[in-house]
N, C-alpha and C positions, 0 to 999 in steps of 0.2 A: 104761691110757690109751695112743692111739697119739698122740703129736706130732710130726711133719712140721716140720720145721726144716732148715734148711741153712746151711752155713757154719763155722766151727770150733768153734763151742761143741759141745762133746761132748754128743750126743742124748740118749743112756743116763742122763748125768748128770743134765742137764736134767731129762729124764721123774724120775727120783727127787728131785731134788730140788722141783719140783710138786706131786709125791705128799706132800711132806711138810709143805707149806704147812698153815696152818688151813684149815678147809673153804670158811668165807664166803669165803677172799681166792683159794684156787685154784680156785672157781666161778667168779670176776669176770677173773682172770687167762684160763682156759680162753675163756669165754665173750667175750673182750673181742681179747686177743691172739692166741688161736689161732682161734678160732671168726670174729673178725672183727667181733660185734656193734658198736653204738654205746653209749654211755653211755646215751643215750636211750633204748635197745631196751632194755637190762637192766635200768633203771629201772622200768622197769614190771612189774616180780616184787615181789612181795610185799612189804612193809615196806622200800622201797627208794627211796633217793632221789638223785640223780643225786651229790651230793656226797660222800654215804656209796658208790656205786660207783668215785669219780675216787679217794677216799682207801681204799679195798682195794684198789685196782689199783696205787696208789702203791705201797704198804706192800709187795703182795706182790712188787713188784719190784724192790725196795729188798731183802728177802730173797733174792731168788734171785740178787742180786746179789753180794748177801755169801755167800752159799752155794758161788757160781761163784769168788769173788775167794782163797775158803779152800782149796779145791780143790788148785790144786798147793803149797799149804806142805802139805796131809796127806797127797798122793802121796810127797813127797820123806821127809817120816819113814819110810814102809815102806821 
């Protein structure tokens, strides 16, 4: 996966921690936040409905949030 980010959040991390999301919520993440689609746009995939996309896009960023917030307490252990 390439993502295009700027600003301090460490890229590297970011991209693996994306990688590591479940699949449905790093497709609506990708598609939503990095891609730029609408809720609308991605709604319209398959068995999808705009409220089931607002609540994977939550979830997945609500993880990568805590993913980012764990970060340096598990740098500082090494």
């Amino acid at each position: 996966m390439n993502i295009t980010w700027s600003g301090s959040v460490d890229r590297l991390a970011l991209e693996r921690a994306v990688d590591q999301l479940p699949a449905g919520y790093r497709l609506v993440f990708i598609l939503r936040d990095i891609e730029g689609y609408d809720s609308a746009e991605i709604a319209f995939m398959p068995d999808c409905t705009i409220g089931n996309i607002k609540l994977k896009l939550h979830l997945a960023q609500l993880k990568l949030r805590n993913t980012q917030r764990a970060l340096p307490r598990q740098q500082k252990r090494r």
